[in-house]
N, C-alpha and C positions, 0 to 999 in steps of 0.2 A: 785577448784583443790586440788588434797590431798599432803601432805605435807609429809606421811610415808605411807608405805602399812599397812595395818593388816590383813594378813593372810600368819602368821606363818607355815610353815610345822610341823606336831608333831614329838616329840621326833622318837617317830616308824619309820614313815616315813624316818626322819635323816641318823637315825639306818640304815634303807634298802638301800637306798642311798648312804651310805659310804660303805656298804659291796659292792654295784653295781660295785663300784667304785675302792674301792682297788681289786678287781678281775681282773677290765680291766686293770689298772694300774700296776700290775705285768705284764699283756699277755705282753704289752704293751713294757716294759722294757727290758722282755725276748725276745721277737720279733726282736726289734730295736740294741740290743747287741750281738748278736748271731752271732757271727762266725767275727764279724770287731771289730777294734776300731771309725772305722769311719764310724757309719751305715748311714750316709750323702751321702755317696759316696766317688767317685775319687775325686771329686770335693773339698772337706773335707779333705782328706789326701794328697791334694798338698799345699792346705792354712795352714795346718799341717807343713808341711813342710818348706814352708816359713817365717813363721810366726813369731813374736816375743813377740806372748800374753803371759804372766806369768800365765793368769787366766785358773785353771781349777776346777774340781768338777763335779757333777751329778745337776743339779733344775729338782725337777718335777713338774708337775702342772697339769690339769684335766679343763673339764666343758664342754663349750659353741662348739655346733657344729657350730655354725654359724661360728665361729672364728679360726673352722678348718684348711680353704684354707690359710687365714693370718697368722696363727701363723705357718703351712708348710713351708710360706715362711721366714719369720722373726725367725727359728731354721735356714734354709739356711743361710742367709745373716748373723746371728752372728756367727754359727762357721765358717764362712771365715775368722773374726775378732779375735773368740776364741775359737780353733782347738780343744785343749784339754777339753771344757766343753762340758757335753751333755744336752741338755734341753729335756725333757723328757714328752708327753703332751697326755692325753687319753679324747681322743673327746667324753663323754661319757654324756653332756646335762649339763645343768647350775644348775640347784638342786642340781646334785651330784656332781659337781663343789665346791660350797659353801659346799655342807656336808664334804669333803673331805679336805677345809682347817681348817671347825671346829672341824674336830676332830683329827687335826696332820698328817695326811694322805700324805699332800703336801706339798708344800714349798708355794705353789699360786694356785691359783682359776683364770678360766676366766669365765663369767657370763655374759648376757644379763639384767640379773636385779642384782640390787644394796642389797647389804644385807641389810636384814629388821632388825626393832627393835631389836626382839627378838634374830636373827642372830647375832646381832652385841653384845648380851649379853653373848649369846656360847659362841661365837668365844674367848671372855677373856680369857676363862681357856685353851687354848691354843696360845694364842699370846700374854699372861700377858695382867695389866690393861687396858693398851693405847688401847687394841685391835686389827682392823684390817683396814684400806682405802681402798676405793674404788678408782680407777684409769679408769678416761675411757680411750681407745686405739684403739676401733674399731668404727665405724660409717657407717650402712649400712640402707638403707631401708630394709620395710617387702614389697615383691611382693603378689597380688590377684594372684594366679597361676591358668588357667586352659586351660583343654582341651574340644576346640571345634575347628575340622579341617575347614581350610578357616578363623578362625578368630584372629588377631594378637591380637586387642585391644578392649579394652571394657570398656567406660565409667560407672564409679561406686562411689556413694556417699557412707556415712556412715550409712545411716538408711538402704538402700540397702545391702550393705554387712552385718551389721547384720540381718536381713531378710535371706539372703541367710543361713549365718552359725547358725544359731536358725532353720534350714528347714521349713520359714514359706513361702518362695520363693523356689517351689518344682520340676517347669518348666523352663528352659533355655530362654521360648519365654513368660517372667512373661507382663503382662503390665507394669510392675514398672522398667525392665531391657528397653522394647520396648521404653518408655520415654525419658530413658536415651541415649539411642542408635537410633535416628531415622535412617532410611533409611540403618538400618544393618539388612539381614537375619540372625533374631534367631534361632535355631531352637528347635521342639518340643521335646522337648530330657530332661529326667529325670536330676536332678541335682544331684549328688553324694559329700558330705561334706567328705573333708576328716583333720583331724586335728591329733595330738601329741599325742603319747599314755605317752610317759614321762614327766617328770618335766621342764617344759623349760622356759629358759628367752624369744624366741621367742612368746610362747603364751603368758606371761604375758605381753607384749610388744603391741600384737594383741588384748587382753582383757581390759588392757588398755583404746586404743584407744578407742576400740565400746562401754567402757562404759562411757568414757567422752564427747565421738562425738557422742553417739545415744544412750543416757539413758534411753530413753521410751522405747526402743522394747529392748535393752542391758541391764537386769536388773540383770545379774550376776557380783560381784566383780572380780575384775581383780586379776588371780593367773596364776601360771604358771603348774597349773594343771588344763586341758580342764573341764569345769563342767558338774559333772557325769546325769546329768538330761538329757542333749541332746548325743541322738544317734544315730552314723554315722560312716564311717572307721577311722580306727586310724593309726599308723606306727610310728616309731620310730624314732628319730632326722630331721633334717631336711631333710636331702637325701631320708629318707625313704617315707615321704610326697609326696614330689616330683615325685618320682619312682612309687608310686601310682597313680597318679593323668597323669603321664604319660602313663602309659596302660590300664587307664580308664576312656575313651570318655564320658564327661559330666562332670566327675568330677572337684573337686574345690578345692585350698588350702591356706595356709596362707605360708611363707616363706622367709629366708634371700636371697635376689635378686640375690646374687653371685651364689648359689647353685642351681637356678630354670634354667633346661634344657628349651634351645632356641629353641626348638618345640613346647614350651608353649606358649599359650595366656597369656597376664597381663593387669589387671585393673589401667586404669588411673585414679585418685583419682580426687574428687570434692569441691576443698579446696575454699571458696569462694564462688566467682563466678565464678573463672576457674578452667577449666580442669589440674591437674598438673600430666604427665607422670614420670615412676619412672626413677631416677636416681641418681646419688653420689653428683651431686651439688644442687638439691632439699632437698636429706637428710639432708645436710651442712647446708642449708638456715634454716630450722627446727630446728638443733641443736641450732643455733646464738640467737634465740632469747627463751632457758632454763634457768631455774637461779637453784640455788642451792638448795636441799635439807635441811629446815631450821633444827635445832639442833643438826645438827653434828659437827667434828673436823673441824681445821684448813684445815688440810688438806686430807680430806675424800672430794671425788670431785663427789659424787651421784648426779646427774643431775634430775629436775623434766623437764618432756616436755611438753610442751603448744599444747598437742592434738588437740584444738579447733582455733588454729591460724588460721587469713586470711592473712597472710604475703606471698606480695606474691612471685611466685616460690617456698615456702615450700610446703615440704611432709611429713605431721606430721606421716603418719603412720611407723614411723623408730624407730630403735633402737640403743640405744649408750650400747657397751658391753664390759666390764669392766676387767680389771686384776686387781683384790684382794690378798693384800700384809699386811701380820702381818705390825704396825708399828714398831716393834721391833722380833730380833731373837738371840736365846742364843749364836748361833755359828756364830761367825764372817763369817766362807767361806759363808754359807750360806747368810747372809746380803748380801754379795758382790757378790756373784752370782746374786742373785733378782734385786741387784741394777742396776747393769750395763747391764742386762737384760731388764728391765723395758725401762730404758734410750734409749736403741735401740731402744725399738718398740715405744715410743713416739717421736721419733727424726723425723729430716724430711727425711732421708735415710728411717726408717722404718717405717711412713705414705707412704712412697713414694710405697714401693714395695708390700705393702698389698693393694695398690689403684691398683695397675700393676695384682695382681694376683688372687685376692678376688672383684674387683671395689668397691671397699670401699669407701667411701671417708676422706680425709688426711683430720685431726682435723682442726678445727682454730686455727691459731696462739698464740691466750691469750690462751684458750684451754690447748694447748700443755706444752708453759709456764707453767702454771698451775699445771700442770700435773708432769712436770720435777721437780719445786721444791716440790712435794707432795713425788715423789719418794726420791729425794734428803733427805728426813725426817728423812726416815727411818735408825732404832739404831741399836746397838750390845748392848742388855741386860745385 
């Protein structure tokens, strides 16, 4: 099991990424400002009203579409608490997430994968020495997404599902699916791959896995950009996946479980010797038994996951997605923004309401702990 990734994104790439990024990150700001003070809603401007937060300001932040539906909700739930701040968030993929807080663009990053080495050497010249932590906060499975009508589920190992996304499995009715699947009519039906055309912690998450759970036929390194050798549809964030894979019969996808429309087929995973169907307390069970990330901070809380677990009721193929927070910020408001932001959404109020809105599943308890004194860390420079 690797202990760090290596494969850096290049400066360039960085580069394209943050300009991606602060583009949508303005629409974003103009959008959501425009014409209220409370672009929350009614709902906003009576917790406004009532209210007796002191705390306000602007946080913005950027990344992980997975963390989209979650962090919708968790902007809900804290300005009830604190009317006058706006948190500000452009679902714009986990690459540009991290580009965005290396290059000062943000205040936070949310990301599927943990910044890498070379990340965490950027990120200095913008978050001073200390750098920056990783915070995990979200916990979901990756769904097998697909469409074939008539069928819910479909038993799928690891050497299989990379077969599939390598197109060396071309037919719906493979013998290697029919194995898995007795006494399910497959049908003759072309396989259509469909994967990420951006930088995503979901692929790296899905590359990952296939390459620690099925290293013979998975012989590409895990990035979170699709590798350019295999050719098949592509689409943008996770919705975009999805959205494909929905009005296109045969087709296949990888995906955060919360976001995969319930007209889809999903792959029940073959962890063991059983079958584990996807869910929030399988991802859970998967998460419990990660340990840390060796040579980092104190409290930089980078999770490695034990891909090849037979623990059972785990479902290794998931992913822990992280808010990325300088350890330190010149401006006080800012610290206190982050902070008591942060706190929310690892608290059990906001585990609670991204389980409620996203089916996430609400961290373990050491976990969270964990988590809250990692945020509690953080300085005023």
């Amino acid at each position: 099991m690797r202990t760090s990734r290596q494969h850096p994104a290049p400066a360039s790439r960085r580069q394209h990424r943050f300009l991606a990024l602060t583009g949508l990150t303005v629409s974003t700001i103009l959008l959501t400002g425009c014409g209220s003070d409370y672009p929350l809603g009614e709902e906003q401007r009576r917790a406004a009203e009532q209210n007796t937060s002191t705390l306000e300001g602007t946080l913005t932040g950027g990344g992980s579409t997975a963390q989209n539906s979650a962090m919708t909700a968790w902007r809900a739930g804290f300005s009830a608490l604190h009317p006058d701040v706006q948190v500000q968030y452009a679902s714009v993929g986990s690459g540009a997430g991290r580009a965005g807080i290396i290059e000062g663009a943000t205040e936070f990053a949310a990301s599927d994968a943990y910044l890498q080495d070379e990340e965490i050497e950027d990120v200095q010249a913008t978050c001073g020495p200390g750098g920056a932590i990783n915070i995990p906060a979200y916990i979901s499975p990756i769904t097998i997404a697909f469409n074939l009508p008539g069928i819910e589920t479909l038993n799928v190992d690891a050497e299989t599902i990379a077969r599939l996304f390598r197109s060396e499995i071309t037919r719906w009715d493979d013998p290697a699916l029919q194995a898995l699947n007795p006494g399910v009519d497959l049908p003759d039906l072309r396989v259509t791959v469909v994967s990420r055309s951006d930088d995503s912690g979901t692929t790296e998450n899905f590359t990952e896995y296939l390459h620690d759970a099925a290293p013979e036929v998975w012989t590409d390194d895990p990035d979170g950009s699709w590798p350019g050798s295999l050719r098949n549809e592509n689409a943008q964030g996770n919705t975009g996946v999805v959205s494909t894979v929905v009005r296109t019969e045969g087709a296949i996808t990888y995906a955060d479980d919360s976001l995969v429309d319930e007209t889809l087929g999903k792959g029940v995973l073959k962890v063991g010797e059983e079958f584990v169907p996807v869910s929030a307390s399988a991802a859970a069970t998967a998460v419990s038994v990660a340990h840390r990330v060796e040579g980092r901070g104190e409290h930089d809380i980078a999770l490695e996951l034990d891909r090849t677990t037979t623990e059972p009721g785990a479902y290794p193929l998931v992913l822990v997605s992280y808010l990325i927070y300088c350890s330190s910020y010149a401006d006080a408001t800012a610290a206190e923004l982050v902070k008591t932001f942060g706190l929310f959404v690892v608290s059990p109020e906001g585990q609670r309401i991204a389980s409620d809105s996203a089916k996430s599943s609400p961290m373990p308890a050491e976990l969270a702990q964990e988590a809250q004194e990692a945020i509690d860390s953080i300085s005023v420079s």
